[in-house]
C-alpha positions as CSV (number, residue, x, y, z in Angstrom):
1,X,221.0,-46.4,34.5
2,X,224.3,-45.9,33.5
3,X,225.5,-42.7,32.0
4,X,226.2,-43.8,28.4
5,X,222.7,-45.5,28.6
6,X,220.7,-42.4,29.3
7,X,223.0,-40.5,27.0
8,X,222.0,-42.9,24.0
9,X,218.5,-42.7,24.9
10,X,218.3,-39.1,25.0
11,X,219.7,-38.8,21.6
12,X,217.6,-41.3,20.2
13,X,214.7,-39.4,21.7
14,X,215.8,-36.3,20.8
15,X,216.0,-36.6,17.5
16,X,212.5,-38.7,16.9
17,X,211.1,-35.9,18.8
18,X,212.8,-32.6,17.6
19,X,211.1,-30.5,15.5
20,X,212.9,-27.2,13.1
21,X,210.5,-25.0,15.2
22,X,211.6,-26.8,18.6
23,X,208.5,-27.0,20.3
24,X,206.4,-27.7,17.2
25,X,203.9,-25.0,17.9
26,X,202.3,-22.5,15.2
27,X,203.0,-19.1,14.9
28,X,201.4,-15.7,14.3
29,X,201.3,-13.6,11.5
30,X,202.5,-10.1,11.7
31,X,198.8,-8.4,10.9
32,X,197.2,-7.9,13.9
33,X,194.5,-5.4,15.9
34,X,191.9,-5.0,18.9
35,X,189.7,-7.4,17.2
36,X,192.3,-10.0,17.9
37,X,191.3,-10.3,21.3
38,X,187.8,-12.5,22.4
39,X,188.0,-9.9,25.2
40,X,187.7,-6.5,22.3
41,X,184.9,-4.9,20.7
42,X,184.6,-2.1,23.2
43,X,183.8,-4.4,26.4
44,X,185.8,-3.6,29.1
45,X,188.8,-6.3,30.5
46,X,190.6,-6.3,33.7
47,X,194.5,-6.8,33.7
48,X,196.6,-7.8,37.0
49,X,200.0,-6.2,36.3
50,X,203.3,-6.9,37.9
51,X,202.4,-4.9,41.5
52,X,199.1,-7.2,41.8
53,X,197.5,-3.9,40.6
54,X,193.7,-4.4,38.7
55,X,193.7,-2.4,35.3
56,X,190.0,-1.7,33.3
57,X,190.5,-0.8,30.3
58,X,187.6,-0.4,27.6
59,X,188.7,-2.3,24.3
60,X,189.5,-1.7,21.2
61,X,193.2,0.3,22.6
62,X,194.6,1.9,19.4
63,X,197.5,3.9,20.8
64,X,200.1,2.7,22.6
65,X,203.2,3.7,24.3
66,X,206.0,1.6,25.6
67,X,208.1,2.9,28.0
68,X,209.7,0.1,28.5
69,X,211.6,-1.7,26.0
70,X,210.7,-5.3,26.7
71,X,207.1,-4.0,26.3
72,X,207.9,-2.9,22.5
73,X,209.2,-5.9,21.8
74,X,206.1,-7.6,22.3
75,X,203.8,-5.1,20.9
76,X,205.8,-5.6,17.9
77,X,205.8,-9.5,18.2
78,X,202.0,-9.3,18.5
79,X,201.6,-7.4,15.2
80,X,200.8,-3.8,16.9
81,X,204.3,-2.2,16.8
82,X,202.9,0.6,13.8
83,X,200.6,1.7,16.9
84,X,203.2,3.1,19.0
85,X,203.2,6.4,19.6
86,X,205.9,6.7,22.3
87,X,209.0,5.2,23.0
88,X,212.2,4.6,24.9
89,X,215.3,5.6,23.1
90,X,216.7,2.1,22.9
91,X,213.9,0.8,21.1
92,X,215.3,3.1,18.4
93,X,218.7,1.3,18.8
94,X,217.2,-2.0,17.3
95,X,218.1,-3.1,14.1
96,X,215.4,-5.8,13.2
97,X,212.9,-3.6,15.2
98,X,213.9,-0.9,12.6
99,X,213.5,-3.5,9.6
100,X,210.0,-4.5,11.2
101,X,209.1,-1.0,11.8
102,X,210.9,1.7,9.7
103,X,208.8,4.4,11.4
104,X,210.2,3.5,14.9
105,X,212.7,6.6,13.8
106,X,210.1,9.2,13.7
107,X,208.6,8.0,17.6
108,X,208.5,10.2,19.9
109,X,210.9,9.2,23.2
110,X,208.4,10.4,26.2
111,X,210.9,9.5,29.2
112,X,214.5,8.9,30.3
113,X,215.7,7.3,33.2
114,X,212.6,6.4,34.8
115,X,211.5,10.1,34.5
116,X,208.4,10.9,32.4
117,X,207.6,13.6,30.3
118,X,204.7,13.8,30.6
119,X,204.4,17.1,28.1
120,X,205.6,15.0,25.5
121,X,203.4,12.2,26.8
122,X,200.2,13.9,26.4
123,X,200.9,14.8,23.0
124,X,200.8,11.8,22.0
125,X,197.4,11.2,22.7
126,X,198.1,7.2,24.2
127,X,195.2,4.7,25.5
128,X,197.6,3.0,27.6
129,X,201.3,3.1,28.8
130,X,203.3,0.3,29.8
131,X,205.7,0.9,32.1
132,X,208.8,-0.7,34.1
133,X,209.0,-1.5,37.7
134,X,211.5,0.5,38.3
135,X,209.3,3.3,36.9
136,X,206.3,2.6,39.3
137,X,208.4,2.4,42.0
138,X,208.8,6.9,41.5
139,X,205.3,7.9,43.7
140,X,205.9,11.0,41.3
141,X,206.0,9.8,38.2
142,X,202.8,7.4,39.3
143,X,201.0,10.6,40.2
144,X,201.5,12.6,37.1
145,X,199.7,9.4,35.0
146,X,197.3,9.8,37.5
147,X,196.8,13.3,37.2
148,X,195.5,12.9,33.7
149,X,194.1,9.8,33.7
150,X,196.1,8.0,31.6
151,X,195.9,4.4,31.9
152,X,199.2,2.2,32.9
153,X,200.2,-1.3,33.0
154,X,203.6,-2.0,35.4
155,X,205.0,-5.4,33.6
156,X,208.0,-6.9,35.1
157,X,209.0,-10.6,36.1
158,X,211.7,-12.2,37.8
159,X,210.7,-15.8,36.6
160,X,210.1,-17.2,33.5
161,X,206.5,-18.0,34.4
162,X,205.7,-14.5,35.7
163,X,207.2,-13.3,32.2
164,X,205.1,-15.3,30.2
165,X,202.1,-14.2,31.9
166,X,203.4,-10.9,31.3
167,X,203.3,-11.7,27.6
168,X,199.7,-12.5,27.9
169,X,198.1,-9.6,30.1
170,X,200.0,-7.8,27.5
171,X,198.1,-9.6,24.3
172,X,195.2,-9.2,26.3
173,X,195.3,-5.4,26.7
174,X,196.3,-4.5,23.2
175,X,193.7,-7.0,21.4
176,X,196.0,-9.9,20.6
177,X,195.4,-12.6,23.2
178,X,195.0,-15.3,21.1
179,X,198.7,-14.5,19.6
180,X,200.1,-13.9,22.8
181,X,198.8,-17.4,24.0
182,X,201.0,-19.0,21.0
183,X,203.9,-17.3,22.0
184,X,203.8,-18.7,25.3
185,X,202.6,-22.3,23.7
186,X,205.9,-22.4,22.2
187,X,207.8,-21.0,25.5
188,X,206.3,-23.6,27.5
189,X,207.0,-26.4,24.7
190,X,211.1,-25.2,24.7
191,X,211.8,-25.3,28.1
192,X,209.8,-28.8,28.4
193,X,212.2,-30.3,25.6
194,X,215.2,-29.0,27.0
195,X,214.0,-30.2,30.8
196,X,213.4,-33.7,29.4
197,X,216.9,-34.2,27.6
198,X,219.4,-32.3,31.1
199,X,216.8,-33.6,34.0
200,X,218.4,-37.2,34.6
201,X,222.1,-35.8,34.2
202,X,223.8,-36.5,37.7
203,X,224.3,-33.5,39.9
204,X,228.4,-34.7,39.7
205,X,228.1,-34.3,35.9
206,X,226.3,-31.4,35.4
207,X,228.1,-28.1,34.3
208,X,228.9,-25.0,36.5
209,X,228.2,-22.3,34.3
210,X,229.1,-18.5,35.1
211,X,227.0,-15.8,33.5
212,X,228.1,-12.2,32.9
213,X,225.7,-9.4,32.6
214,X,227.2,-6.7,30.7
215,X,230.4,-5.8,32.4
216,X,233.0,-9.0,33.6
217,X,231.4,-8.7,37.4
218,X,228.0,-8.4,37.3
219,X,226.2,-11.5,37.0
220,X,222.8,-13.8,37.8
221,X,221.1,-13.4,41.9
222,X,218.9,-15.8,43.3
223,X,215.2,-14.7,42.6
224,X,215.9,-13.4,39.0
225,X,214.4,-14.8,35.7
226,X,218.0,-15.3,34.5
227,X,218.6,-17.9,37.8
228,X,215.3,-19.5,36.5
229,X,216.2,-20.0,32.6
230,X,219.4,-21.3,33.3
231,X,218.6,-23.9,35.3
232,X,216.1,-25.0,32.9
233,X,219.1,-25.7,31.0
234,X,220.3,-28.3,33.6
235,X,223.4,-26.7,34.7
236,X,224.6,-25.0,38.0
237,X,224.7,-21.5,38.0
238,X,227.2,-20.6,39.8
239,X,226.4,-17.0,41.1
240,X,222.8,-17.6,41.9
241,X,223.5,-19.6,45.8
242,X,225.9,-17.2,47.4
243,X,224.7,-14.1,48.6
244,X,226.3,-11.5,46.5
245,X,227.0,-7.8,46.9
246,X,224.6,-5.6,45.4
247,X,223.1,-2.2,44.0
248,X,220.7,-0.6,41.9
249,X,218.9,-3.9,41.5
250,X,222.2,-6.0,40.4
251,X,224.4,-8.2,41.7
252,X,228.0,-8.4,41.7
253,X,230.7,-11.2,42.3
254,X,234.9,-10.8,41.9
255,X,237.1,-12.3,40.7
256,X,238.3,-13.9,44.1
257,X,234.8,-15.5,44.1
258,X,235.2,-16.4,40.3
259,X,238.0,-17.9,40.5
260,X,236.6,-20.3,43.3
261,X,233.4,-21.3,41.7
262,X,235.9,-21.8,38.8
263,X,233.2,-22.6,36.0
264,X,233.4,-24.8,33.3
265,X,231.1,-22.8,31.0
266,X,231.2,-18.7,30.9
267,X,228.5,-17.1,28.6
268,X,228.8,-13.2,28.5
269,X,226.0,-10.9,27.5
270,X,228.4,-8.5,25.6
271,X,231.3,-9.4,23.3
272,X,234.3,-6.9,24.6
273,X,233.7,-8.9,27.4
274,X,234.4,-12.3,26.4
275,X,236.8,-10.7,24.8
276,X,238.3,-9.6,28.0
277,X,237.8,-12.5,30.0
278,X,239.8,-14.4,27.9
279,X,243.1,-12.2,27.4
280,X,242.9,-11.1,30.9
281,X,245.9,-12.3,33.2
282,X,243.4,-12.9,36.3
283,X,240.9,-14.8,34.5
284,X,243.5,-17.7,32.9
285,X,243.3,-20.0,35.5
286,X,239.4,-20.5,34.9
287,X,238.2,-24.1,33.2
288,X,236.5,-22.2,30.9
289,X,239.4,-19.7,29.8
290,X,241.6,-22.6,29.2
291,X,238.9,-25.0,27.4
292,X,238.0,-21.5,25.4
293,X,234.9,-22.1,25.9
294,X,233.7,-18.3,27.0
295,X,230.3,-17.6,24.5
296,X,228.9,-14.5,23.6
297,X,225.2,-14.7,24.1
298,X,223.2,-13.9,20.6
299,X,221.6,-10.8,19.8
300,X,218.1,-11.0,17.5
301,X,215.4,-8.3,18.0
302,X,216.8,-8.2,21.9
303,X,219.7,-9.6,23.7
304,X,218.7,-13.3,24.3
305,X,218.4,-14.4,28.3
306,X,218.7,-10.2,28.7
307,X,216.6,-9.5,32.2
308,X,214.5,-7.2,29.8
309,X,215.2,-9.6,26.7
310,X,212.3,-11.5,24.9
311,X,213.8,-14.4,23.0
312,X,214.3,-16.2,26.6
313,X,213.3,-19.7,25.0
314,X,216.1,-18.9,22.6
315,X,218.5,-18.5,25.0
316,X,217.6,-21.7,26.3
317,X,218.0,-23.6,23.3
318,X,221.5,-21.9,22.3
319,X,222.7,-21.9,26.3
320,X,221.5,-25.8,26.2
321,X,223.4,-26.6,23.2
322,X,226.7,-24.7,24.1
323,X,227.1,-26.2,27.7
324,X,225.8,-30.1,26.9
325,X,226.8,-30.7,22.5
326,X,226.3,-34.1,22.6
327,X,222.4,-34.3,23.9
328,X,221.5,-31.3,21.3
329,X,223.7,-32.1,18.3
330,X,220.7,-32.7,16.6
331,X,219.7,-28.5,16.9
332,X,220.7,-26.5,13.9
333,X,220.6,-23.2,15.8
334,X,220.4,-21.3,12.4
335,X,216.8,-23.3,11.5
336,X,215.9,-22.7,14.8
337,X,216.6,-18.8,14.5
338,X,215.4,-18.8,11.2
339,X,212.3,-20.4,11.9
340,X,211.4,-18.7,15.3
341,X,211.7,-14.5,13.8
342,X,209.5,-15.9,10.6
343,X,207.0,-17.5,12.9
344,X,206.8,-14.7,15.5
345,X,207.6,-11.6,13.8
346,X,207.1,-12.6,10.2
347,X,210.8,-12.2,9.1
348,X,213.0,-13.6,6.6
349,X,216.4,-13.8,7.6
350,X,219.2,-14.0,5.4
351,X,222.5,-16.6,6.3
352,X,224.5,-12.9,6.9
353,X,222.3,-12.2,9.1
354,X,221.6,-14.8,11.2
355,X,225.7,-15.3,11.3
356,X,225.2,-11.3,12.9
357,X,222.8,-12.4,15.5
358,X,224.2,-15.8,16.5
359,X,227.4,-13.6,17.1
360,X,225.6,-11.4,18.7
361,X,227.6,-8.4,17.3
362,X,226.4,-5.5,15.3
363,X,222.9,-6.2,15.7
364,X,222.3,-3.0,18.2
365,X,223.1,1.1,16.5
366,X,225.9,2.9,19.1
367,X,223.5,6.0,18.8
């Protein structure tokens, strides 16, 4: 089929099939508790977290701490953020976390670089603890949970499939399955749509997109739920082949390599550093410097695409969008924002900001 062919036909299809909330599926409401689940009602329910570990836990769970940001989010998004009773600190950093949840303030923050106080921790008297990987990965911090018998879940993912399952172990233990379920309904839904419109574009055509995580060098590995997302968007990442120098569990190319790979399409996790990329002397000679087409990847409740960020489908849609305009012209990003924080987290949005989060600047407190 020739290009312009399959180019009409994916508009056409697009837009009969296109719905304001994407994917079309129903959302939750932001009232939610241990009866949510089919599981609760003081029955006991076995998770699998991210180590392949088996969790019992004994349902209704009414207090909660999230000691790992990503898990908050979701806790939140499932309607039981007001039963928190720990924290990390950058949960507190938030903005639409702190409109959702003003008490958030008053939280207790129970750890700090993977360490765990587990003082503090006790205190707050929690029926479960979700933790990070790189937490669980600390034998001693493992052993002090253990010590007092406080139940822990490990979620991580380094797909999108493992972090939707993730999503749902996590409805599961906190009573809101059935929520959790629609969450992922509508995940699965968005990176179907965007699969159907990028799938027939030609390898030769498709666009080499370089992603930035944070600082100008650090950027997506193979094996990483940022490799996965972005190729459901139907472009080469550029990064994710090579084997790149690493530490701490990131990868890093330079500019050297950059320069090489020469992308078409840059999208940068943190605004100085678009800013950077294009004013910077070693970075002109890139496609995407000279087409000015260096992005700034939104911010809502998290960063979007983020490793630990929740709103992957939306990073999808916007990444989608930004690298191939003329199969998603049809998307009105700000509907699609709009729609997606009412349907998930029960919030109206005003056009200020929604400008804020599609900018992806001022959304997060410095302190």
């Amino acid at each position: 089929m020739k290009i312009r062919s399959w180019l009409i036909f994916l508009l056409v299809t697009f837009h009969l099939t296109i719905s304001p909330a994407f994917s079309g599926q129903s959302g939750a409401d932001s009232d939610s508790g241990p009866g949510n689940n089919p599981s609760s009602g003081n029955r006991t329910i076995t998770l699998v977290d991210y180590r392949g570990k088996s969790l019992d836990l004994t349902q209704p769970i009414g207090r909660i701490a999230c000691l790992y940001a990503f898990t908050g989010h979701v806790v939140t998004m499932l309607g039981r953020g007001r039963d928190m009773v720990a924290v990390v600190k950058g949960l507190k950093k938030d903005k639409l976390l702190r409109r959702i949840i003003p008490q958030i303030q008053q939280m207790p923050v129970v750890s700090g670089g993977g360490i765990i106080h587990i003082e503090a921790l006790l205190k707050t008297r929690p029926d479960l603890v979700f933790l990070k990987p790189e937490t669980a990965q600390i034998k001693a911090e493992l052993k002090k949970l253990d010590r007092f018998k406080i139940p822990y879940f490990v979620a991580g993912y380094t797909s999108m499939a493992q972090q939707m399952e993730t999503i749902e172990m996590i409805g599961k233990a906190i009573g809101c399955y059935e929520k959790a379920m629609g969450y992922t309904r509508y995940y699965k839904g968005v990176v179907d749509q965007v699969r159907s419109r990028t799938q027939e574009i030609p390898e030769a055509k498709k666009v080499h997109l370089y992603h930035s995580i944070n600082e100008p060098y650090r950027t997506d590995a193979v094996g990483t739920i940022e490799a996965d997302w972005t190729e459901a968007c139907g472009v080469v990442n550029v990064s994710v082949k090579p084997r790149l120098s690493g530490h701490d569990n990131k990868s890093f190319a330079n500019i050297e390599q950059i320069l090489l790979w020469n992308p078409g399409v840059i999208i940068v996790n943190e605004a100085e550093t678009a800013k950077l990329i294009l004013t910077d002397k070693k970075w002109a000679p890139l496609r995407a410097v000279q087409a000015k087409k260096v992005f700034t990847i939104p911010v809502g409740i998290s960063r979007w695409g983020h490793p630990g960020g929740l709103e992957t489908p939306l990073a999808i849609i916007w990444t989608a969008k930004k690298v191939y305009p003329e199969l998603f012209q049809k998307v009105d990003m700000k509907t699609e924002v709009r729609d997606f924080y009412k349907q998930f987290f029960n919030l109206s949005l005003e056009d200020k900001m929604l400008d804020k989060i599609l900018n992806g600047k001022g959304m997060r407190l410095d302190k």
